[in-house]
C-alpha positions as a Markdown table, in Angstrom:
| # | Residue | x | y | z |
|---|---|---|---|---|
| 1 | Unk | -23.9 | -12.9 | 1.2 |
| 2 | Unk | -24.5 | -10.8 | 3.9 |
| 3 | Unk | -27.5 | -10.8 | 6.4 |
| 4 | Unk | -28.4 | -8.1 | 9.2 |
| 5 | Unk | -28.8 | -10.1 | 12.3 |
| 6 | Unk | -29.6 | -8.4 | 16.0 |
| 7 | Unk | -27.6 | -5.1 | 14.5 |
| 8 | Unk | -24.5 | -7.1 | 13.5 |
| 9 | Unk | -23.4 | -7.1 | 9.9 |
| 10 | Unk | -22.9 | -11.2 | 9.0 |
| 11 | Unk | -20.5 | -11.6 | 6.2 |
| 12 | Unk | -20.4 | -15.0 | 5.0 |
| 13 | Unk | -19.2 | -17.2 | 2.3 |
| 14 | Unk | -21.0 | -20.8 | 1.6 |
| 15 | Unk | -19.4 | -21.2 | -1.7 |
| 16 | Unk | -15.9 | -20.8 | -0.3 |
| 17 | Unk | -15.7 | -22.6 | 3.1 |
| 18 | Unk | -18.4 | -23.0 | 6.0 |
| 19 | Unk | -16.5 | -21.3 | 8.3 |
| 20 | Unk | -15.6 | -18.2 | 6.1 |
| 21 | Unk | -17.6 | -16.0 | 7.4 |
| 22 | Unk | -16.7 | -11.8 | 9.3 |
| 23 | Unk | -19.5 | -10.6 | 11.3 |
| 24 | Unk | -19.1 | -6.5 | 11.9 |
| 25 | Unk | -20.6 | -4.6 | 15.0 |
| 26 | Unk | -20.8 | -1.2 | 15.0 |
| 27 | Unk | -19.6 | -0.1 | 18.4 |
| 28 | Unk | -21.1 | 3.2 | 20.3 |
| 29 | Unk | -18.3 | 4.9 | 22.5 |
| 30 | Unk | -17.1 | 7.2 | 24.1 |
| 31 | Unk | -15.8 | 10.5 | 22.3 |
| 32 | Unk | -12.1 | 10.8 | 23.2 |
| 33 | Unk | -10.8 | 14.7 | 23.8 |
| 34 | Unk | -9.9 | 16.3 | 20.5 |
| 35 | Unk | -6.4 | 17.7 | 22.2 |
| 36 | Unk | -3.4 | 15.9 | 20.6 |
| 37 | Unk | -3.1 | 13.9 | 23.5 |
| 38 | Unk | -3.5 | 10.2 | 22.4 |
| 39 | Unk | -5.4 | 8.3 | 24.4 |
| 40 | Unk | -5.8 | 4.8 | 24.9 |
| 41 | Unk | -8.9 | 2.5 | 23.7 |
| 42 | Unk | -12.1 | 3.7 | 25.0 |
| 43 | Unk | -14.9 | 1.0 | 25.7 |
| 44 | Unk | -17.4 | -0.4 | 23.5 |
| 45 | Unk | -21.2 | 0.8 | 25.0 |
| 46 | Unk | -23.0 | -1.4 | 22.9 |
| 47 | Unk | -24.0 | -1.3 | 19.3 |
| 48 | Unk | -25.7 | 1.0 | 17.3 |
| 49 | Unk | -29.1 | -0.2 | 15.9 |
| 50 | Unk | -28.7 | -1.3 | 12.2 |
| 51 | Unk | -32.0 | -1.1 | 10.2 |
| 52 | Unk | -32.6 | -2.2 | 6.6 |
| 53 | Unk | -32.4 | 0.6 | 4.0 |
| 54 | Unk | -35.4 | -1.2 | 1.8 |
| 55 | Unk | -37.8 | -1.6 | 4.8 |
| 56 | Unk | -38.1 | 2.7 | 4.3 |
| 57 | Unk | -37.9 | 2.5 | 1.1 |
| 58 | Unk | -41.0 | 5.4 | 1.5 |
| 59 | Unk | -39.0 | 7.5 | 3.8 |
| 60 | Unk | -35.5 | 7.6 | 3.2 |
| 61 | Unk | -33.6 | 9.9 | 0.5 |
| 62 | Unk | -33.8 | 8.4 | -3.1 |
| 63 | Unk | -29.6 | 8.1 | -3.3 |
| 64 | Unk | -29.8 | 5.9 | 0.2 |
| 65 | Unk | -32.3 | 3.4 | -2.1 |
| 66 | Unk | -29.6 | 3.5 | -4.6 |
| 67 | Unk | -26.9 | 2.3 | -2.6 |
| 68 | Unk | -28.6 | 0.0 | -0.6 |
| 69 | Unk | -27.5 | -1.7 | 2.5 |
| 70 | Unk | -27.9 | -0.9 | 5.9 |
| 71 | Unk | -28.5 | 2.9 | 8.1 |
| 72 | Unk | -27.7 | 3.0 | 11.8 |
| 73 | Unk | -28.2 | 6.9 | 13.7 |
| 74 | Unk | -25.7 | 9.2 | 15.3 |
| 75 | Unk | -25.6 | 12.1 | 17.1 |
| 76 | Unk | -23.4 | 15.2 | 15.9 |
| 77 | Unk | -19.7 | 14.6 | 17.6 |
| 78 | Unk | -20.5 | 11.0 | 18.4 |
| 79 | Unk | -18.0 | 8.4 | 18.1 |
| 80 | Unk | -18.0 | 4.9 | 17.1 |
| 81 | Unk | -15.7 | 2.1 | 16.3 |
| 82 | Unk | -15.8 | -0.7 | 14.2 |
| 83 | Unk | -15.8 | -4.8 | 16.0 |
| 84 | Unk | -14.5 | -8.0 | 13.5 |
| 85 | Unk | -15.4 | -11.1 | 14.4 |
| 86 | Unk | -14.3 | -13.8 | 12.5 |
| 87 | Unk | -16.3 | -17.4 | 12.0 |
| 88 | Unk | -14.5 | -20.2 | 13.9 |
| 89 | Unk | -13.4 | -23.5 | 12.6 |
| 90 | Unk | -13.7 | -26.2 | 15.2 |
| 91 | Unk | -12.0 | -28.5 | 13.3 |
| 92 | Unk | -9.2 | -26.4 | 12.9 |
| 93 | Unk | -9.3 | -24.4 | 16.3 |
| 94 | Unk | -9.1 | -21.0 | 14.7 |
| 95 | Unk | -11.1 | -18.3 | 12.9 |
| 96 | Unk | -11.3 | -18.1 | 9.2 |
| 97 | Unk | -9.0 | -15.1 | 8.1 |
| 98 | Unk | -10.9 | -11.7 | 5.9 |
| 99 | Unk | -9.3 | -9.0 | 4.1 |
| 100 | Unk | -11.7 | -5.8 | 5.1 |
| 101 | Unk | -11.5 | -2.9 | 3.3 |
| 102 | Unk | -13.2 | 0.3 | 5.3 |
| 103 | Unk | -13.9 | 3.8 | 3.9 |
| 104 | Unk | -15.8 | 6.9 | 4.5 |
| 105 | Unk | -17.4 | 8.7 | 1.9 |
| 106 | Unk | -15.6 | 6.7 | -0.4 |
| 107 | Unk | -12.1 | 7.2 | 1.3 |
| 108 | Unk | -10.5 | 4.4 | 2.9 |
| 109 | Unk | -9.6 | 4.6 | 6.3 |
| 110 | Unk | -6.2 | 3.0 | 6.1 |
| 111 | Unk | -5.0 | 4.6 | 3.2 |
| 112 | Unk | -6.9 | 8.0 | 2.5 |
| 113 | Unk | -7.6 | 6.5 | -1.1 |
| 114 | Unk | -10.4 | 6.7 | -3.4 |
| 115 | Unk | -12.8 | 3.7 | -2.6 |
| 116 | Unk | -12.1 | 0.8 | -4.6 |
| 117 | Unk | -12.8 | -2.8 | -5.0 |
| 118 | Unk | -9.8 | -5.2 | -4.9 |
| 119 | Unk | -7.3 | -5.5 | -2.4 |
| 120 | Unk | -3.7 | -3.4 | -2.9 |
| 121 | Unk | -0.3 | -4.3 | -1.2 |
| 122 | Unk | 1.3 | -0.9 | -2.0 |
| 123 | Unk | -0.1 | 0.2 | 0.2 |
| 124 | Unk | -1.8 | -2.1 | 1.9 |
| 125 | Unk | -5.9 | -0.5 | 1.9 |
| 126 | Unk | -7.3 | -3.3 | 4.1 |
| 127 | Unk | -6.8 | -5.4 | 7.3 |
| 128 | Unk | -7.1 | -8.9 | 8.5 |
| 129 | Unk | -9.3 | -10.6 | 10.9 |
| 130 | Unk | -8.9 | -12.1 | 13.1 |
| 131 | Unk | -5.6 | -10.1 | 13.6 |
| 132 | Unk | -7.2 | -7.0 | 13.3 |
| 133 | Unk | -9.7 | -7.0 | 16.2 |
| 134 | Unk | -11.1 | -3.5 | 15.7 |
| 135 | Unk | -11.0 | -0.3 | 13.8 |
| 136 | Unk | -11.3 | 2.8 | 15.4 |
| 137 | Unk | -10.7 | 5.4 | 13.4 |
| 138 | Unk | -8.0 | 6.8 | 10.1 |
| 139 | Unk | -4.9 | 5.4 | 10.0 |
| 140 | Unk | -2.7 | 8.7 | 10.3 |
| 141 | Unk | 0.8 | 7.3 | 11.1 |
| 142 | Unk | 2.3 | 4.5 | 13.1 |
| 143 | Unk | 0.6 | 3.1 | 15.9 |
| 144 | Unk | -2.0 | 5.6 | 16.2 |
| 145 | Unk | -5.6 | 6.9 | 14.2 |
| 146 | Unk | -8.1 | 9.9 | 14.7 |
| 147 | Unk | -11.5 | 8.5 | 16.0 |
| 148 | Unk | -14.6 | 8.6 | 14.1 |
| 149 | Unk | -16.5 | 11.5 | 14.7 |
| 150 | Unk | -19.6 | 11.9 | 13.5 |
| 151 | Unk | -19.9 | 15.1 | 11.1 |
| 152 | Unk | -22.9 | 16.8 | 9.0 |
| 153 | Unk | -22.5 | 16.4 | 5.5 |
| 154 | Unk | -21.8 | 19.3 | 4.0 |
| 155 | Unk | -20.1 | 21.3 | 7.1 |
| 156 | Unk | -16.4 | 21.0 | 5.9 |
| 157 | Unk | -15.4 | 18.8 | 8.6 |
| 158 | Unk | -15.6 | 15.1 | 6.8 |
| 159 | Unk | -12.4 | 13.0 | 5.5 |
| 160 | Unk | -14.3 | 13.1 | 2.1 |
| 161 | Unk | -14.8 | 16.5 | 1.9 |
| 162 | Unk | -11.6 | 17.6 | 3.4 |
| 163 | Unk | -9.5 | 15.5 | 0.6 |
| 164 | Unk | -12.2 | 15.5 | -2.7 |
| 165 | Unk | -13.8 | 19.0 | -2.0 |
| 166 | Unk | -16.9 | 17.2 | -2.1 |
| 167 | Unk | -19.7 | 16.2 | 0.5 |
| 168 | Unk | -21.1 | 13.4 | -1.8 |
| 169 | Unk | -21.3 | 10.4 | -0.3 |
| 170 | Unk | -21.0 | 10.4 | 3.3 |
| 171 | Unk | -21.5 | 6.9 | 5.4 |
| 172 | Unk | -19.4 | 3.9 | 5.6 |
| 173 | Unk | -18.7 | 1.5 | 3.0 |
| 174 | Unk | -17.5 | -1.9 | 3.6 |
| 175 | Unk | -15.8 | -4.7 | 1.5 |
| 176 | Unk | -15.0 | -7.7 | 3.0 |
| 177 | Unk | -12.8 | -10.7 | 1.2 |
| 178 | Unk | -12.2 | -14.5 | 2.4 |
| 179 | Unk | -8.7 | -16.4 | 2.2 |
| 180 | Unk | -8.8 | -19.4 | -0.4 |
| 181 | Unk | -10.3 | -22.4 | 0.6 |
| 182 | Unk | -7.4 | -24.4 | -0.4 |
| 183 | Unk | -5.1 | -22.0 | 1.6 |
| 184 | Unk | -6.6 | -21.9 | 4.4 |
| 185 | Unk | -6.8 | -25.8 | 4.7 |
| 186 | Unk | -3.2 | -25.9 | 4.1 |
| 187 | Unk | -2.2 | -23.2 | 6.4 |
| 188 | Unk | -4.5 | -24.6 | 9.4 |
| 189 | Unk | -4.6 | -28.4 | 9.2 |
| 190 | Unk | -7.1 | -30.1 | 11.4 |
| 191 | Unk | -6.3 | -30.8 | 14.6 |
| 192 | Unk | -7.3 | -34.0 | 17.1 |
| 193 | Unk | -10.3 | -33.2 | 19.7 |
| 194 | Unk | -8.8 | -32.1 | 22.6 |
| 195 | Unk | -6.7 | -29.5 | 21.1 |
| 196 | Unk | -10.3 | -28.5 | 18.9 |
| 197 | Unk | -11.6 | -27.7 | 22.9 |
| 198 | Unk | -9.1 | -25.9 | 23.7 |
| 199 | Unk | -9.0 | -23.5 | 21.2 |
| 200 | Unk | -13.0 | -22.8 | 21.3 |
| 201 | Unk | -12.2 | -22.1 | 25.1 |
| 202 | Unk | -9.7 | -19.4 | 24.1 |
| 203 | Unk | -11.7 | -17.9 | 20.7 |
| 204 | Unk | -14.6 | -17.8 | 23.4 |
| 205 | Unk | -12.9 | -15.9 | 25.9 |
| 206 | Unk | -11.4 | -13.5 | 24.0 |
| 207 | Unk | -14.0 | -12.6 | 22.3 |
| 208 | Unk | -23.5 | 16.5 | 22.0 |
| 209 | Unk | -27.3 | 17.9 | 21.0 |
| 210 | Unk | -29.0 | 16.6 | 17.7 |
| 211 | Unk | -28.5 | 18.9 | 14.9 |
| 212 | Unk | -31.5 | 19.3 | 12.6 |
| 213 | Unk | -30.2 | 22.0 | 9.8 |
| 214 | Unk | -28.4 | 18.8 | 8.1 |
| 215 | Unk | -29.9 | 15.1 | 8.4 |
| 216 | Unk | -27.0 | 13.1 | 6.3 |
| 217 | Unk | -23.8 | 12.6 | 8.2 |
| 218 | Unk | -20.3 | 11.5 | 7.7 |
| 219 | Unk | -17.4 | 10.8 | 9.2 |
| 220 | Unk | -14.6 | 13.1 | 10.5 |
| 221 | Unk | -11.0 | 12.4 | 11.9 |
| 222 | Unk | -11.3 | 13.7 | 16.1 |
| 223 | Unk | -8.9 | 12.9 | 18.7 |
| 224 | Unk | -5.8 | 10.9 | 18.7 |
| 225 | Unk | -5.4 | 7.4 | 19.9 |
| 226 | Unk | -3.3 | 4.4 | 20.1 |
| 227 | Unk | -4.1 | 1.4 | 17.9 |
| 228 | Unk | -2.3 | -0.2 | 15.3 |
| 229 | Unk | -3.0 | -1.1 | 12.3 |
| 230 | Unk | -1.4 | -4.8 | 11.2 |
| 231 | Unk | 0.7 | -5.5 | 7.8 |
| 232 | Unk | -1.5 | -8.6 | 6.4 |
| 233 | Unk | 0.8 | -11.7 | 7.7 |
| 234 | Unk | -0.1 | -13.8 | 4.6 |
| 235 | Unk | 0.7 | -13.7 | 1.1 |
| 236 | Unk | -1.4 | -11.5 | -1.1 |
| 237 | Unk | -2.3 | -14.5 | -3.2 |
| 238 | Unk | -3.9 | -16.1 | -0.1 |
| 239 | Unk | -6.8 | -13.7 | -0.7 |
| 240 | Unk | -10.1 | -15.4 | -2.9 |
| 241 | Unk | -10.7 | -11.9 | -5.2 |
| 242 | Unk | -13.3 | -13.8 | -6.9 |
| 243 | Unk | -15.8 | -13.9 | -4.3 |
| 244 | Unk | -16.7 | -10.3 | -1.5 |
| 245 | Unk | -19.6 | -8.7 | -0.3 |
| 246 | Unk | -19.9 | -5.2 | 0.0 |
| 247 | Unk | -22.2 | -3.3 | 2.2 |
| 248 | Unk | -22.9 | 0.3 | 2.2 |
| 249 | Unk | -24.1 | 2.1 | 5.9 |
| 250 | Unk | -25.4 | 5.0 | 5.9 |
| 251 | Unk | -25.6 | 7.4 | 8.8 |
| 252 | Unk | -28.5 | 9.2 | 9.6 |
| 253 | Unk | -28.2 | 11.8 | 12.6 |
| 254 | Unk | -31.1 | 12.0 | 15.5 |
| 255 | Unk | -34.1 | 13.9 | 13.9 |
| 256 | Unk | -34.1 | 11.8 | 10.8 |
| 257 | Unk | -33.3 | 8.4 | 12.1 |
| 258 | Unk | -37.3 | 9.1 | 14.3 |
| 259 | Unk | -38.3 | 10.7 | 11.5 |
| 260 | Unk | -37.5 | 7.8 | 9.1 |
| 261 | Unk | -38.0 | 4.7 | 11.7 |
| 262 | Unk | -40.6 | 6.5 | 14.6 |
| 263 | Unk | -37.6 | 5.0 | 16.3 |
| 264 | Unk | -35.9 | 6.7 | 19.2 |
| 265 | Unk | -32.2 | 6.5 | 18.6 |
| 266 | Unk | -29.9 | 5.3 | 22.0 |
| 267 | Unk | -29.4 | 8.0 | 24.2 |
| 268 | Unk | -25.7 | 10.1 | 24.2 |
| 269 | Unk | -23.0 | 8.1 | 25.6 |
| 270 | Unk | -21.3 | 9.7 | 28.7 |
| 271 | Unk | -18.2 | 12.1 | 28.1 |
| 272 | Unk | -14.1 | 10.6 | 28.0 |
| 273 | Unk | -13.9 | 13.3 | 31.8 |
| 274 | Unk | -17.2 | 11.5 | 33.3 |
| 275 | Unk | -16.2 | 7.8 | 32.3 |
| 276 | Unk | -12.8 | 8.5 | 33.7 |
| 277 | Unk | -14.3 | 10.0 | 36.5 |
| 278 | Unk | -15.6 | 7.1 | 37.8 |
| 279 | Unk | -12.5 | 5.1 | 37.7 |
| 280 | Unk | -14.1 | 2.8 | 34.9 |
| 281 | Unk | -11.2 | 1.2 | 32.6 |
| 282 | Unk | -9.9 | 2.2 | 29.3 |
| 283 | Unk | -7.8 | -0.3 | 27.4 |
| 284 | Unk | -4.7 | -0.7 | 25.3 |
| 285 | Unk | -4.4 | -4.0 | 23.0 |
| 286 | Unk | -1.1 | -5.1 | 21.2 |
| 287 | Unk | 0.0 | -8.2 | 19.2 |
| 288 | Unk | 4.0 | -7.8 | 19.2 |
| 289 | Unk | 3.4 | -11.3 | 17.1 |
| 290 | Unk | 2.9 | -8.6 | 14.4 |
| 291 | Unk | 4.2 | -5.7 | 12.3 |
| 292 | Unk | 1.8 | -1.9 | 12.2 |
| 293 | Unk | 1.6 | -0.3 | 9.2 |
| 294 | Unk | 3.1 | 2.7 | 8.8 |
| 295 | Unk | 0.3 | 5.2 | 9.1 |
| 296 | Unk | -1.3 | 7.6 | 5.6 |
| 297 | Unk | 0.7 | 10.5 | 4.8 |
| 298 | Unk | -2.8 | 11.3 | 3.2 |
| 299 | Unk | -4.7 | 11.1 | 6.0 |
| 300 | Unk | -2.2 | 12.6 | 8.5 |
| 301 | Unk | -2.7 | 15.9 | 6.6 |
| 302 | Unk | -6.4 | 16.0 | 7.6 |
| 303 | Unk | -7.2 | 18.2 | 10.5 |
| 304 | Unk | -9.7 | 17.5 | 13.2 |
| 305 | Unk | -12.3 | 18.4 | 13.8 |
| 306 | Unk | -11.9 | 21.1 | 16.3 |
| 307 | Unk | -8.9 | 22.7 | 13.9 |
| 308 | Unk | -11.0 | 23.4 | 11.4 |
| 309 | Unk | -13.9 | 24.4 | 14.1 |
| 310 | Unk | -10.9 | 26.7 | 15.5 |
| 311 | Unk | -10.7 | 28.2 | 12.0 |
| 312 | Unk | -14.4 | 28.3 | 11.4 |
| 313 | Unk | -14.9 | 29.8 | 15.0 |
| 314 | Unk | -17.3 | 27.1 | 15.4 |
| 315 | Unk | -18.1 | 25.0 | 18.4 |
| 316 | Unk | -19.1 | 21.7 | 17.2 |
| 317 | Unk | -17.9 | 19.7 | 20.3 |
| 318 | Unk | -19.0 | 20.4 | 23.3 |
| 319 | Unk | -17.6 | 18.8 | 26.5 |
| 320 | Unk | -14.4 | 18.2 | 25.3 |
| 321 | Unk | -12.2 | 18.9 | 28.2 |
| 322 | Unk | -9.2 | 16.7 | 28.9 |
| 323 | Unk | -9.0 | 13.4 | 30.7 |
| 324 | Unk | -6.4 | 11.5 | 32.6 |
| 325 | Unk | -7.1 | 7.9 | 32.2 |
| 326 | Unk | -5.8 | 5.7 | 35.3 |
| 327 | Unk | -7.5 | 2.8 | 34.9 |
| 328 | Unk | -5.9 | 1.1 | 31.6 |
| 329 | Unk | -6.6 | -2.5 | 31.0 |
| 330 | Unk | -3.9 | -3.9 | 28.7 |
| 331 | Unk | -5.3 | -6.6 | 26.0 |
| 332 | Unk | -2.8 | -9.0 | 24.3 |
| 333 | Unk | -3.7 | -11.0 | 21.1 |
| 334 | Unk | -5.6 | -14.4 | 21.5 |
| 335 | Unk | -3.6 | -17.6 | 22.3 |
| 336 | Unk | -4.2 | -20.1 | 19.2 |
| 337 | Unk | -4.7 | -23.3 | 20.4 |
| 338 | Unk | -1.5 | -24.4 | 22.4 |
| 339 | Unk | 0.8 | -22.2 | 21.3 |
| 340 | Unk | 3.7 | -21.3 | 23.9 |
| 341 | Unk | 4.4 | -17.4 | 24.2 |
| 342 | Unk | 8.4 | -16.6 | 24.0 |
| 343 | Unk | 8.8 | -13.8 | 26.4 |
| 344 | Unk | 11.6 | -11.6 | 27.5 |
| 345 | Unk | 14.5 | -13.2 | 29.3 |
């Protein structure tokens, strides 16, 4: 099942366990500089409204009625990134593990594959929350993706396009998977109260213009950043294939988001050079608890988008100047419970 709740995605899965349940935030951001220089994790400014596809059912095209699911808006050249959240078992004193398969325009993020349902091991075309807090972009080698960009359909710029030759689908499309019930009891036995408190603590604390010549947007690889993406630390029969929900979001850029809500969309997020500029942080997360994945040679042939705007002597991102970041804010992966960290020596 999955509900829309204050512009938050809530997967969730009754029939498996209580506490099976993903909920996915769709985080606007800053655009990071298009320059081969990779950049660290930029902050999340809040999520993107998420509206109902059905509730315009009057006013929105006749393939977004087809597909269903959800629409949020986005500017031309905006970023965004993708938060997991992962339902927490009190009794256990840690979040119920998903399998979440992303794609754009039917291309998944990690692997540069034609969507599919099912999860693959070779190569992996998902991740795992809670291990895998966020998602910000393709998956183009080891330790590090292209943002999000936000792209007109039809432009040339989009990972779909780029690898099918196609501007068909456009969006996001999301697939989300629980562990087995009997698994997950197994691997996480209950634990006495105190230790339940404890680990609640630490889950708690852890946790350019409008364009109106196109109105349908995808998604297009932009600048470089560091992030890993984690090899799924369980066995691939730990995943319940019988039971998902999948959720199609559609993007809809300024003029037709009011056109199709009477809704205003959130105004553009400052630039990477002004954010830096006033010494507010940037971030860099790691989990050396776990292994990256080694990166799509699929998707590391995409260009960017300002290679192909280079080619296309277009100018499609405006403000896109370099930026040192000083102030970086290094993340490490949640404590579980009372688990002792083994450090250098």
């Amino acid at each position: 099942m999955i509900e829309l709740k204050n512009d938050h995605l809530a997967f969730s899965f009754p029939d498996v366990h209580p506490g099976a349940k993903l909920d996915i935030t769709f985080q606007r951001t800053l655009r990071i500089p298009d320059d081969d220089k990779t950049y660290p994790l930029p902050p999340g400014l809040g999520a993107f409204p998420l509206r109902h596809v059905d509730d315009f059912a009057d006013n929105v095209p006749p393939g977004w009625l087809e597909h269903g699911g959800v629409m949020l808006p986005m500017y031309q050249s905006e970023a965004m990134w993708l938060l997991f959240s992962a339902g927490y078992d009190p009794e256990r004193g840690v979040a119920y593990p998903c399998a979440v398969k992303v794609a754009t325009g039917k291309i998944d993020a990690v692997t540069g594959r034609d969507w599919s349902n099912g999860l693959h091991r070779g190569p992996q075309d998902y991740m795992v929350a809670p291990k895998q807090p966020w998602l910000d972009g393709y998956c183009v080698e080891k330790g590090v993706i292209r943002q999000f960009v936000a792209m007109p359909l039809g432009a040339g710029y989009t990972a779909e396009e780029q690898i099918t030759g196609n501007a068909e689908h456009g969006g996001l499309q999301v697939i989300v998977y629980p562990m087995k019930r009997e698994v997950f009891e197994r691997r996480f036995p209950k634990v006495d109260r105190l230790a339940r408190t404890r680990g609640a603590m630490a889950f708690d604390a852890f946790c350019a213009a409008p364009m109106a010549a196109k109105s349908e947007m995808g998604l297009a690889p932009g600048g470089r950043m560091k992030q890993e993406i984690y090899d799924d630390p369980f066995d691939f029969a730990d995943w319940d294939l019988t039971h998902s929900s999948r959720c199609f979001v559609h993007i809809a850029n300024s003029l037709m988001w009011k056109a199709i809500t009477k809704q205003t969309p959130p105004n553009l997020p400052p630039t990477a050079a002004q954010y830096t500029n006033y010494g507010l942080p940037w971030f860099d997360y790691y989990d050396d608890s776990l292994k990256a994945l080694p990166g799509s040679g699929i998707l590391g042939k995409l260009k960017s988008v300002l290679g192909i705007a280079t080619e296309k002597r277009e100018s499609p991102l405006p403000e896109n100047e370099a930026c040192n970041p000083g102030h970086v804010v290094k993340l490490k992966a949640m404590r579980i419970g009372d688990q002792v960290r083994e450090g250098s020596f």
